[in-house]
N, C-alpha and C positions, 0 to 999 in steps of 0.2 A: 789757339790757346784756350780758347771759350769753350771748346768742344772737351778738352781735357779738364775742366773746371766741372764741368757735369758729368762726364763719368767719375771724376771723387768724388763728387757730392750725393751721386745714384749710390755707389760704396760702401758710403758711407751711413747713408740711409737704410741701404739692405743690412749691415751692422749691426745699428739701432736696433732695427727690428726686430733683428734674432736675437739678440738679451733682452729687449722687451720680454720675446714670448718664453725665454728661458726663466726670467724673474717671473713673471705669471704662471707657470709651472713651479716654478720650486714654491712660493710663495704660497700658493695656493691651490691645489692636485688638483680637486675635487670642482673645481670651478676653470672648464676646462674655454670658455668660448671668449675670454680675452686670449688665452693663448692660441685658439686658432684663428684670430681676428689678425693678429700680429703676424701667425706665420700666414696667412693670406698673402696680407700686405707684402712680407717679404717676395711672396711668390711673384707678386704684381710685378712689386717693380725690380725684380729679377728679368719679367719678358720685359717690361718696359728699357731696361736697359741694354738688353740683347735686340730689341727691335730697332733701338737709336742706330748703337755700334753698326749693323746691319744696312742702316740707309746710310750713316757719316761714310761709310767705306762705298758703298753704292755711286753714292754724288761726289765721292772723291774728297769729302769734307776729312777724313784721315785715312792714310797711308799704310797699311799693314810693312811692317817689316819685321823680319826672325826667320825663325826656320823654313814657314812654308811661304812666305810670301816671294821667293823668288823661280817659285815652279812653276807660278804664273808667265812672269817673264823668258822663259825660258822657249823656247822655240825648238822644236824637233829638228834635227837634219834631216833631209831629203838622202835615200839612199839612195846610194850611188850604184846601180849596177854594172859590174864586170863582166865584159863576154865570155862564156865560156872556152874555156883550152878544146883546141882540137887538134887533133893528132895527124898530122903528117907525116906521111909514107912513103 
């Protein structure tokens, strides 16, 4: 549950920070280095939250489940080879 508590909170964050740097854009064009301060930050903890996600699933700390998460599980068959027919005369 703790795990899911901070990826809203990273979310939420990355959020903020892009209407930060969206208000320091429209606000003021010309004064461009709060806005790229903000989208930095977004950027940070963008990786910062792809690196979490990346270890919590690593250490098992969350579970992937949806569409691709069961390709893992999934296990190939072994083909089975047929003898080939042969002809009797």
């Amino acid at each position: 549950m703790t795990v899911k508590i901070v990826i809203a909170i990273a979310f939420l964050l990355i959020i903020v920070s892009l209407g930060t740097a969206l208000f320091h854009l429209v606000k003021n064009p010309q004064q461009s280095d709060k806005t790229v301060k903000a989208l930095s930050m977004r950027i940070g903890l963008s990786l910062l939250l792809f690196l979490f996600l990346f270890i919590a699933i690593a250490t098992g700390l969350i579970e992937p489940h949806g569409i691709g998460a069961n390709m893992q599980r999934q296990k190939p068959q072994p083909l089975q080879l047929q003898p080939a027919p042969t002809e009797n005369n």
